[in-house]
Backbone as ProteinMPNN parsed JSONL, in Angstrom:
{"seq_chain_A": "XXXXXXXXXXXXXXXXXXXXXXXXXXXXXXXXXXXXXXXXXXXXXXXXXXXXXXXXXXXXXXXXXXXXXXXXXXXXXXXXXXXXXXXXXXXXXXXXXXXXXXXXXXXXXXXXXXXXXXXXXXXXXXXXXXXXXXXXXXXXXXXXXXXXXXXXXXXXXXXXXXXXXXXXXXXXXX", "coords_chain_A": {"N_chain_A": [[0.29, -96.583, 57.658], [-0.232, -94.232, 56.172], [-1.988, -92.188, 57.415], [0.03, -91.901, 59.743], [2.003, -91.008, 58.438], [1.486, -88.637, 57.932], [0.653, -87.619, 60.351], [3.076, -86.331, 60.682], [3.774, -84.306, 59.801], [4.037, -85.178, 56.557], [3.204, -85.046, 53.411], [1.173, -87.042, 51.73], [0.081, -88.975, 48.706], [-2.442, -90.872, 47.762], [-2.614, -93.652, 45.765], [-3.838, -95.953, 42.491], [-3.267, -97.978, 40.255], [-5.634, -97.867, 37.223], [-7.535, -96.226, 38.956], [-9.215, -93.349, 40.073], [-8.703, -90.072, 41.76], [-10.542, -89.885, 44.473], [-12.194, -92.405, 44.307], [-12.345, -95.445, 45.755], [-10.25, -98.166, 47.007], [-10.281, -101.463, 48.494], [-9.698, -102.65, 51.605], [-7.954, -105.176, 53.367], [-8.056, -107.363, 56.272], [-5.432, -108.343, 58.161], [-4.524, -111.843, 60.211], [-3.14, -113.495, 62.865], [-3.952, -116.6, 63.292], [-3.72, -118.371, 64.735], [-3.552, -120.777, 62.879], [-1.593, -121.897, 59.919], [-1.019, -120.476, 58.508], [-1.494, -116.589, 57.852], [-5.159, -114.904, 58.559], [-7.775, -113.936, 56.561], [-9.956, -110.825, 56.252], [-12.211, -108.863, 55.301], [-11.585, -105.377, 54.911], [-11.888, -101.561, 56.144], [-12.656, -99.134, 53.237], [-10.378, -97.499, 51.22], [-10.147, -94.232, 50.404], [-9.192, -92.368, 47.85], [-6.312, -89.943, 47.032], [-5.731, -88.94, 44.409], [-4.832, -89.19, 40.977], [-3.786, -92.273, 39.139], [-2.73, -91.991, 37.018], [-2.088, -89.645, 36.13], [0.041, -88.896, 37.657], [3.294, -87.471, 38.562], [6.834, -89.061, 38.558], [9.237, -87.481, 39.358], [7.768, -85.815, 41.539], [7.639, -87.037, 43.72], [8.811, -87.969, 47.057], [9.493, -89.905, 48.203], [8.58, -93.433, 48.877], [5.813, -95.641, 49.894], [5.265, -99.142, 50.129], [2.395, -101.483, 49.959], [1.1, -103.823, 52.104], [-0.396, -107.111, 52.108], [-2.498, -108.83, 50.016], [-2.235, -107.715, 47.19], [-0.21, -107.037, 45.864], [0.35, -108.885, 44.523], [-1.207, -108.907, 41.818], [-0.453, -105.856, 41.412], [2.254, -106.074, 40.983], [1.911, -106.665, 38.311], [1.703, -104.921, 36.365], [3.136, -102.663, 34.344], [3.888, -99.787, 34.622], [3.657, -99.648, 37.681], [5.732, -100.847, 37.74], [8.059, -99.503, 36.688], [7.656, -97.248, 38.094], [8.626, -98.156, 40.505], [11.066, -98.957, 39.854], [11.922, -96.229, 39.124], [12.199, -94.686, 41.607], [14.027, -96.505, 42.803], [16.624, -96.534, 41.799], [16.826, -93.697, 41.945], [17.468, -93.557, 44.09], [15.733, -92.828, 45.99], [13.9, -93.145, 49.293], [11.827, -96.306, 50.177], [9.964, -97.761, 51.125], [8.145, -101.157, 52.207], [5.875, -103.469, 53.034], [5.112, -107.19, 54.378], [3.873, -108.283, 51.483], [4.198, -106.583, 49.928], [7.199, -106.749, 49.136], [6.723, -108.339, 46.536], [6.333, -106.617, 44.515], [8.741, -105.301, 44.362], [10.632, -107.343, 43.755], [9.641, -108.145, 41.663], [10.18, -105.657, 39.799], [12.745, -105.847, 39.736], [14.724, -104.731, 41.282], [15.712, -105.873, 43.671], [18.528, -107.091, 43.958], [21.378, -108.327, 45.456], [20.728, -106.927, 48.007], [19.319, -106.794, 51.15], [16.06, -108.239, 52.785], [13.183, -107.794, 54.349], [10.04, -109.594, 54.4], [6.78, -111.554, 54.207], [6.892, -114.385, 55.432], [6.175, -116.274, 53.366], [6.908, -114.945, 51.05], [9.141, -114.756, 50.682], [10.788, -116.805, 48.968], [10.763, -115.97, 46.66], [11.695, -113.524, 47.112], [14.82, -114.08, 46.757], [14.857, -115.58, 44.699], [14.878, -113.445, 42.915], [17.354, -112.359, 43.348], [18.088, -111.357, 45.876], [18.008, -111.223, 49.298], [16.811, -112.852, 52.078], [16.745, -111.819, 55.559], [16.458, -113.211, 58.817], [13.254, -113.146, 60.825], [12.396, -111.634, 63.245], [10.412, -113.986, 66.416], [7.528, -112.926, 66.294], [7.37, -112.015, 64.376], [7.521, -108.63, 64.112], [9.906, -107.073, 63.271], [11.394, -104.941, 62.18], [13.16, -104.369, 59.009], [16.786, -102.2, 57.615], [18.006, -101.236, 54.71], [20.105, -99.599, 52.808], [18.503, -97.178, 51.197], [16.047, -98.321, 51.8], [13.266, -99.366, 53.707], [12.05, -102.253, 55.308], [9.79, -105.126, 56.014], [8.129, -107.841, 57.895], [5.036, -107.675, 58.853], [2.16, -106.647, 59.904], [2.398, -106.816, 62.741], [4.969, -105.369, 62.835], [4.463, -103.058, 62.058], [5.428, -100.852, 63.74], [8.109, -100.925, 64.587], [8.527, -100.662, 61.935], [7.812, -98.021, 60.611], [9.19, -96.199, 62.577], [12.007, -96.559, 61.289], [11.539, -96.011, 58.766], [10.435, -93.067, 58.964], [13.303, -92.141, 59.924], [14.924, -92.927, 57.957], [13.708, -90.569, 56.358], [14.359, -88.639, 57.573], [12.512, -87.285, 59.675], [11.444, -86.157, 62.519], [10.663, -86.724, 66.162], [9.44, -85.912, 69.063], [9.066, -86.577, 72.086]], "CA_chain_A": [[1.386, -95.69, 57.293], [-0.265, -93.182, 55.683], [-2.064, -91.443, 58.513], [1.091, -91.714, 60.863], [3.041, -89.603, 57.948], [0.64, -87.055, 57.655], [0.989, -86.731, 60.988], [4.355, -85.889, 61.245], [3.87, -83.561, 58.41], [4.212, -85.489, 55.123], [2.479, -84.881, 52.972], [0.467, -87.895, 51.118], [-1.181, -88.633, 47.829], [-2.67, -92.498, 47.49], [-3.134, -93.99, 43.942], [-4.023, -97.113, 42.486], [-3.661, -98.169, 38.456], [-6.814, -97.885, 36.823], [-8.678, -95.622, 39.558], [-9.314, -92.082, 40.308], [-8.818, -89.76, 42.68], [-11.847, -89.699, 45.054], [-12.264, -93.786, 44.37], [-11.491, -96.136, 46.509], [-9.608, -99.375, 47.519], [-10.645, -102.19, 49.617], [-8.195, -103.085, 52.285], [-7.926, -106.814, 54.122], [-7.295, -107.293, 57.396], [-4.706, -110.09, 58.415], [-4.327, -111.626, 61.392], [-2.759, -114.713, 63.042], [-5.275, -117.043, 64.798], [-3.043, -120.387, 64.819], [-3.611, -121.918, 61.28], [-0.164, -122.117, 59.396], [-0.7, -118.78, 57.754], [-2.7, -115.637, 58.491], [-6.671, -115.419, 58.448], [-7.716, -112.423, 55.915], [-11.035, -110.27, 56.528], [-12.682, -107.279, 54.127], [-11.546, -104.261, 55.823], [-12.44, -100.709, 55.41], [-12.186, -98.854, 52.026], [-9.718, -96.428, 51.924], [-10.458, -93.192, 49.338], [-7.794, -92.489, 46.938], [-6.658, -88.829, 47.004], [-4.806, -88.833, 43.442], [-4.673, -90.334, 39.768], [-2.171, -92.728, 39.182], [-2.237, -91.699, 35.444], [-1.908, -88.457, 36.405], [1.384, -88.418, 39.011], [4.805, -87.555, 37.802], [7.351, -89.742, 39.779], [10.226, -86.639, 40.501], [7.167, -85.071, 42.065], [7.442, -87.737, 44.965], [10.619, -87.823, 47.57], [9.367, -91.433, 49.125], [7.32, -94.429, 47.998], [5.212, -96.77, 50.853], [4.261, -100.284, 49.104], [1.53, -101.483, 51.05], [1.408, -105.608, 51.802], [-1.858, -107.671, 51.667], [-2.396, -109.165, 48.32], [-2.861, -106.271, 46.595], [1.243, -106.604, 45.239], [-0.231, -110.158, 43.615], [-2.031, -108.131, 40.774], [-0.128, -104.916, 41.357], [3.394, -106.43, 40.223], [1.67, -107.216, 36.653], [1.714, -103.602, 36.016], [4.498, -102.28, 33.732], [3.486, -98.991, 35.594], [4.075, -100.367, 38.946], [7.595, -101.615, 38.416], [8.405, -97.819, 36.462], [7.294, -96.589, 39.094], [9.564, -98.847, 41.783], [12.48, -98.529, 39.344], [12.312, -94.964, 39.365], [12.488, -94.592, 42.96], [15.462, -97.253, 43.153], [17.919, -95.566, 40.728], [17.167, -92.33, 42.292], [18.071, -93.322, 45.22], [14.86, -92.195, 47.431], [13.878, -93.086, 50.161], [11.055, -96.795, 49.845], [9.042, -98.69, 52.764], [7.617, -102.185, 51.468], [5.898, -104.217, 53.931], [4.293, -107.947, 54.186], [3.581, -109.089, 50.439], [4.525, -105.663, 49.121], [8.322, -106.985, 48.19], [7.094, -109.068, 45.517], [6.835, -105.794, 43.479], [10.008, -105.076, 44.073], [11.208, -108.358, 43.008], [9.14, -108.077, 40.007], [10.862, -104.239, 39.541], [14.012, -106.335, 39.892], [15.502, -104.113, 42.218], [16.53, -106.305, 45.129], [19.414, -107.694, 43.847], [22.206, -107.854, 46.345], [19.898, -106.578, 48.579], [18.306, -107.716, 52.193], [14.959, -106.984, 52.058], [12.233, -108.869, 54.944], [8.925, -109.838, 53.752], [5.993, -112.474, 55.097], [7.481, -115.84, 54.951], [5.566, -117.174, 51.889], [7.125, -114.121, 49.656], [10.748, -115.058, 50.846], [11.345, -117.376, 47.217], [10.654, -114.528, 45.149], [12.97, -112.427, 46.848], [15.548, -115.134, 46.598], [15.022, -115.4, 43.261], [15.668, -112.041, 42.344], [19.024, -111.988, 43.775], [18.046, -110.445, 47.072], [18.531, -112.245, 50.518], [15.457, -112.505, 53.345], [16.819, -111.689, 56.999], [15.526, -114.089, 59.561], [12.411, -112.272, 61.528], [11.984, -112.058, 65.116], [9.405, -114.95, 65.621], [6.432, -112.326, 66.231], [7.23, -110.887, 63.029], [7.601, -107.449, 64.838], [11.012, -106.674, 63.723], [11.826, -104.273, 60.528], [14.795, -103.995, 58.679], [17.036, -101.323, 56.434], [19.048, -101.906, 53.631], [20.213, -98.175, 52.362], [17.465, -96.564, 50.881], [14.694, -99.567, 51.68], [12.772, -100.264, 54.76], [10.847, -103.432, 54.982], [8.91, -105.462, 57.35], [7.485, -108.772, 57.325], [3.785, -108.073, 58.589], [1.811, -105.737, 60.384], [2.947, -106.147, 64.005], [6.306, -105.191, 62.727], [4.277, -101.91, 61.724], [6.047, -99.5, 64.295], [9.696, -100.73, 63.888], [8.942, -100.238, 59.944], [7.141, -96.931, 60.129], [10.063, -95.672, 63.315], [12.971, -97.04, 60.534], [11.183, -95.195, 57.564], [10.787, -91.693, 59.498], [14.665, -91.619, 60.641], [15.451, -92.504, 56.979], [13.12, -89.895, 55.838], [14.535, -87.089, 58.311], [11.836, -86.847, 60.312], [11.786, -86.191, 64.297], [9.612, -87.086, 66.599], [10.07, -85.45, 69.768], [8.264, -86.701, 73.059]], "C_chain_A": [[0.903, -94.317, 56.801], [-1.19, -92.53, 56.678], [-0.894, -91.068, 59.841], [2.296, -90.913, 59.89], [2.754, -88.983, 57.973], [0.405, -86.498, 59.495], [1.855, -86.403, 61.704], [4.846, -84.913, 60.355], [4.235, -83.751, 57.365], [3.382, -85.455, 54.736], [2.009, -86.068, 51.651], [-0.305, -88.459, 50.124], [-1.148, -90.823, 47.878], [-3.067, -92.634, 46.411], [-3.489, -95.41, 43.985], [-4.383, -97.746, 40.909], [-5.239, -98.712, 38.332], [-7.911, -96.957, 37.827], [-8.438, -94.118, 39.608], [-9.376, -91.549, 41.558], [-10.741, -89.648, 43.473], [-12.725, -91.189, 44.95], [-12.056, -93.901, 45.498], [-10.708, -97.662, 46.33], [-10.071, -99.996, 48.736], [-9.408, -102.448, 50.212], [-8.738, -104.408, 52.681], [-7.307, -106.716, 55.337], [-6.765, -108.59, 57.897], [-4.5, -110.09, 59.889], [-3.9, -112.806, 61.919], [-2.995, -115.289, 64.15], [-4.995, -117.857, 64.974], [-3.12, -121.162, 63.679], [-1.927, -121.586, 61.315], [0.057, -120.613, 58.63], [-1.416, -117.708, 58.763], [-3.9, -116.007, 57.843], [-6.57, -113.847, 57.672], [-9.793, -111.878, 55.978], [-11.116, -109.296, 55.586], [-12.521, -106.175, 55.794], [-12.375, -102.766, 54.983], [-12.043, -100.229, 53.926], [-11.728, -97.458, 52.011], [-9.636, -95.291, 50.623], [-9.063, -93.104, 48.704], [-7.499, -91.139, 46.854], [-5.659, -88.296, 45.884], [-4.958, -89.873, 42.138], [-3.762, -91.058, 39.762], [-1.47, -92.34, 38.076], [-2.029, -90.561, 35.553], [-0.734, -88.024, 37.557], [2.575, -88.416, 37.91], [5.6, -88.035, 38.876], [7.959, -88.907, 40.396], [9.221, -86.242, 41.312], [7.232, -85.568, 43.624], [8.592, -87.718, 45.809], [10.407, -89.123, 48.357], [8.09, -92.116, 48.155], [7.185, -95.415, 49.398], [4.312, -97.677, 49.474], [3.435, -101.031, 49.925], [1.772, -103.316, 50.866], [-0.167, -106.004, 51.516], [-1.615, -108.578, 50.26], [-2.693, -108.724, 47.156], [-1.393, -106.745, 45.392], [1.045, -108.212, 44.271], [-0.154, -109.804, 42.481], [-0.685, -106.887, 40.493], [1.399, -105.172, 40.353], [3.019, -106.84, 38.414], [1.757, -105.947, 36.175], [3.021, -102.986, 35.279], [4.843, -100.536, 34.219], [3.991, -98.799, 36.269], [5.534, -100.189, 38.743], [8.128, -100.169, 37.81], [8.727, -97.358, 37.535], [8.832, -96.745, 40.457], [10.895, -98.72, 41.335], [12.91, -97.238, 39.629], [13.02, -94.621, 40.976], [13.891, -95.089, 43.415], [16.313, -96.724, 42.617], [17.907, -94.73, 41.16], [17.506, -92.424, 44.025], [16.967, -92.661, 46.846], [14.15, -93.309, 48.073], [12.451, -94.747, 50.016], [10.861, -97.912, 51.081], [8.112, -100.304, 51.478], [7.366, -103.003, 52.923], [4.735, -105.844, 53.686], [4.457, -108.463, 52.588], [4.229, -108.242, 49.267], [6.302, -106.036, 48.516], [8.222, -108.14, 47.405], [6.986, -107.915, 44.135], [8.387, -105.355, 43.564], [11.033, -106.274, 43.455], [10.69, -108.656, 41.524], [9.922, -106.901, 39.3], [12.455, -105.054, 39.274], [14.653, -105.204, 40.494], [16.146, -104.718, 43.749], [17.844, -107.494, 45.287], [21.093, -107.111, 44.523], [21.576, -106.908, 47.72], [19.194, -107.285, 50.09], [17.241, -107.391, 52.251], [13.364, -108.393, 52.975], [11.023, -108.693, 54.396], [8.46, -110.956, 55.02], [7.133, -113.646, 54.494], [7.375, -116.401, 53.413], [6.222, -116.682, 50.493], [8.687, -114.231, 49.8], [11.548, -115.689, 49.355], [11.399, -116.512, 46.537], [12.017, -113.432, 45.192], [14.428, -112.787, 47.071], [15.791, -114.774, 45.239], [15.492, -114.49, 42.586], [16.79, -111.76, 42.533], [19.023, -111.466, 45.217], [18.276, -111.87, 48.274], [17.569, -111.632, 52.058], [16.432, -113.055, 55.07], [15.632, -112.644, 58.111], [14.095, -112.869, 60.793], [12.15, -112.943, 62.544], [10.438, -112.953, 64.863], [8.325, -113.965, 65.981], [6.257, -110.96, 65.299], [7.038, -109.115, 63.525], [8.948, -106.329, 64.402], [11.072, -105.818, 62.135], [13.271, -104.361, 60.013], [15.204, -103.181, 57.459], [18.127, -102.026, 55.697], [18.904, -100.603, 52.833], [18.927, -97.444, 52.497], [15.945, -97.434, 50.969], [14.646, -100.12, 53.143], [11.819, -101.163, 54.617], [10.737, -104.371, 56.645], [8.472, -106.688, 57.095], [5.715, -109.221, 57.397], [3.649, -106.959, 59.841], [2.099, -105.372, 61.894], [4.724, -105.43, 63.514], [6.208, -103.343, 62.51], [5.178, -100.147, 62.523], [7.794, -99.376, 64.324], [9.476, -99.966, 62.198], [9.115, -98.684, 60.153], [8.479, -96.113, 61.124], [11.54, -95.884, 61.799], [13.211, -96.147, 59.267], [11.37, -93.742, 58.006], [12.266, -91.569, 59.482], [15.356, -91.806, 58.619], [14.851, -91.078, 55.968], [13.514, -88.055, 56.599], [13.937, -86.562, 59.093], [11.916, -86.85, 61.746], [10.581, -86.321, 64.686], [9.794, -86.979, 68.115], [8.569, -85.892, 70.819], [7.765, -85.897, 74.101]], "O_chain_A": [[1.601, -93.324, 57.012], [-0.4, -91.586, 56.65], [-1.009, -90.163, 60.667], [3.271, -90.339, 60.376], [3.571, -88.068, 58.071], [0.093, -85.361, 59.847], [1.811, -86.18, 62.914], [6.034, -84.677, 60.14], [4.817, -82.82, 56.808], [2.414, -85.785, 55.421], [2.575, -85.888, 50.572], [-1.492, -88.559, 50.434], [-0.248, -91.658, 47.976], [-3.874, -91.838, 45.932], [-3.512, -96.078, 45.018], [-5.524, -97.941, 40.489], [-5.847, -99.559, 38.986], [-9.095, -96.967, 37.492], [-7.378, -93.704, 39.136], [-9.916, -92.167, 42.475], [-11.799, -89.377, 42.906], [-13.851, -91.208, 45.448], [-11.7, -93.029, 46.29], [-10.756, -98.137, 45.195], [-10.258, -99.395, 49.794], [-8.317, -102.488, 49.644], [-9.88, -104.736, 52.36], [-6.241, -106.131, 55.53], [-7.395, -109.638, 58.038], [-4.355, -109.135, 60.652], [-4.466, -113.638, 61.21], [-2.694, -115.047, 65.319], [-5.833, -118.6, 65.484], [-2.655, -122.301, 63.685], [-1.225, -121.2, 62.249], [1.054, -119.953, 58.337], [-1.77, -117.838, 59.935], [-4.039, -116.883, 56.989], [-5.788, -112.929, 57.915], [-10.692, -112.68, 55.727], [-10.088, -108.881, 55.049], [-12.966, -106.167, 56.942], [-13.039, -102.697, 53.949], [-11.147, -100.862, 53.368], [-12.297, -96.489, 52.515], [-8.877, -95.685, 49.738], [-8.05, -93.706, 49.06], [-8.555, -90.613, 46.502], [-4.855, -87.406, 46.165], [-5.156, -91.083, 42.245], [-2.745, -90.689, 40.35], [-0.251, -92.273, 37.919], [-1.474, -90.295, 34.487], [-0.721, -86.959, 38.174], [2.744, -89.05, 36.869], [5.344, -87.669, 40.023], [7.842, -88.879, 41.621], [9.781, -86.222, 42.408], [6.982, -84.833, 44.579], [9.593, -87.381, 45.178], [11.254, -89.371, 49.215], [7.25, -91.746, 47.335], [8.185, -95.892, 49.935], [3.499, -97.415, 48.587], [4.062, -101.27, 50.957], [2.337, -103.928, 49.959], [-0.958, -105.337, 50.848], [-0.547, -108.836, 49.706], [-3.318, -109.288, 46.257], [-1.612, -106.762, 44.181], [1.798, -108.413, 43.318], [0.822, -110.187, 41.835], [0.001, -106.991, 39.475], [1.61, -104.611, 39.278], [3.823, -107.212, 37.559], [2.018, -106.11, 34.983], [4.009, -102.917, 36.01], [5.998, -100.118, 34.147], [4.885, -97.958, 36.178], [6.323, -99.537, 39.428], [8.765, -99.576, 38.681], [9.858, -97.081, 37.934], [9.596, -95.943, 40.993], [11.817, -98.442, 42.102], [13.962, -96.983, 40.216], [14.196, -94.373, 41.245], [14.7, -94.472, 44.109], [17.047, -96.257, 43.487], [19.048, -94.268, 41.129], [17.71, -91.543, 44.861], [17.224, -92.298, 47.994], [13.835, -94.317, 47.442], [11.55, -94.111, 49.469], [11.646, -98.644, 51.685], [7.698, -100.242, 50.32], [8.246, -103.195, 53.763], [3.729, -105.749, 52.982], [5.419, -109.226, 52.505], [4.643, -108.648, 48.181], [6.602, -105.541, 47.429], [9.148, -108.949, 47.348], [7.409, -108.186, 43.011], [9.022, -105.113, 42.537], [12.044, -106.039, 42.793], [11.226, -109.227, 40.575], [10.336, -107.162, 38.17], [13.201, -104.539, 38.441], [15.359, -104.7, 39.62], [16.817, -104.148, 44.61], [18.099, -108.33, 46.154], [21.736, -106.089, 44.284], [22.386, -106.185, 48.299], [18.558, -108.332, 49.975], [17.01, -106.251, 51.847], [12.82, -109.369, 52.458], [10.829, -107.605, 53.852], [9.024, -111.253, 56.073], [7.874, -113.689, 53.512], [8.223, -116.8, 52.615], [6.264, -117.257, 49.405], [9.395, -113.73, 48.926], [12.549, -115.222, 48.811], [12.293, -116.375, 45.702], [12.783, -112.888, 44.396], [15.212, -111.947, 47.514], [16.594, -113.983, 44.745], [16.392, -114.604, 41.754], [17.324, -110.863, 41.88], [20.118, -111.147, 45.679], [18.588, -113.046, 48.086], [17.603, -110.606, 52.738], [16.656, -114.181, 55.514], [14.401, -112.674, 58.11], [14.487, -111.864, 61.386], [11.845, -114.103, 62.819], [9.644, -112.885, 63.925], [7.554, -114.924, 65.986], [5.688, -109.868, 65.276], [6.111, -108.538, 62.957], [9.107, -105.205, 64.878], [10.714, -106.364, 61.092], [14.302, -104.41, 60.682], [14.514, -103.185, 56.439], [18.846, -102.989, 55.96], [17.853, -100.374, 52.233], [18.37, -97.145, 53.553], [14.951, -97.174, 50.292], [15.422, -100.896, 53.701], [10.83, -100.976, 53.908], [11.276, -104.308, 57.75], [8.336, -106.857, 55.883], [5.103, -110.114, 56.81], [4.561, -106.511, 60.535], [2.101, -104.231, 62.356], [5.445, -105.072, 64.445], [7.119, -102.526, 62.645], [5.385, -99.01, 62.097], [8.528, -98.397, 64.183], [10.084, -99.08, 61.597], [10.18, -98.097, 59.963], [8.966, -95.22, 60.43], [11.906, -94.752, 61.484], [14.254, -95.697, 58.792], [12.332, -93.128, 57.544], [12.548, -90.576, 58.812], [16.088, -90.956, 58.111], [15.495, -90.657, 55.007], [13.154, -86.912, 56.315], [14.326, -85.472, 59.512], [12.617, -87.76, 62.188], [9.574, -86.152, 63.999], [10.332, -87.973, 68.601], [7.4, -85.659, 70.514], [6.961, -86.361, 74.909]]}, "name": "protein", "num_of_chains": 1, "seq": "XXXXXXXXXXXXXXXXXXXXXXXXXXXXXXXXXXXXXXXXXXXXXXXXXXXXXXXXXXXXXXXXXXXXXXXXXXXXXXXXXXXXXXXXXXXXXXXXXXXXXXXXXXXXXXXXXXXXXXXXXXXXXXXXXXXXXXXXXXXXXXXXXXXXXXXXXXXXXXXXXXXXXXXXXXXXXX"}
């Protein structure tokens, strides 16, 4: 996501509680090889180009929550869910894909809400009051709900990221 906004001209800062700009983050790469779940790999590490202690939220006009198991940890953050609250009350514009809507169910924001995720994170967003849309079976398919696009896993990546642009205003002219 964040190379395919920047190049449609958004402009991008990546954070991550507790790190600094010019850090990084490990990523994981998932992938589904026939077990009952996905298989997870060390991917590359992706630089950080921003504090987190150092962002002011109006400063932002969108929020991407990334999936993996990053939103495990990340939802413990009193931070984090600030952060996801802010965004929800104001009404802008928030992408969550894969694992990433268990912060939002931690934020408690997906109440009354549809809101797709991986399978496994479906209880959570139950729990919260929200309600998980059935996904095409090659998990490919995105879905909106006002101000919130979500996804349930990385092939779904170009519905999400096509879903997010059109709520974001952006064109994309062939």
């Amino acid at each position: 996501p964040f190379q395919m906004l920047q190049m449609v001209g958004h402009q991008c800062s990546t954070v991550c509680p507790g790190k600094r700009a010019g850090e990084s983050v490990a990523t994981a790469i998932h992938d589904f090889e026939g077990a009952q779940t996905y298989s997870e790999k060390r991917g590359h590490n992706f630089v950080l180009n921003a504090d987190f202690d150092q962002i002011s939220f109006d400063q932002f006009d969108a929020l991407v929550i990334p999936g993996g198991r990053a939103p495990e940890y990340l939802r413990l953050d009193p931070q984090v869910l600030a952060l996801v609250q802010h965004f929800a009350h104001a009404n802008k514009p928030m992408a969550a894909i894969c694992h990433g809507p268990q912060i939002l169910a931690a934020a408690g924001v997906l109440g009354g809400r549809a809101c797709s995720c991986y399978p496994a994170v479906g209880p959570e967003v139950v729990l919260s009051g929200g309600s998980v849309p059935t996904p095409s079976p090659g998990l490919d398919s995105a879905h909106t709900d006002g101000n919130l696009v979500t996804a349930p896993a990385w092939p779904a990546h170009p519905a999400w990221m096509r879903q997010f642009l059109q709520l974001l205003g952006s064109r994309i002219e062939a």
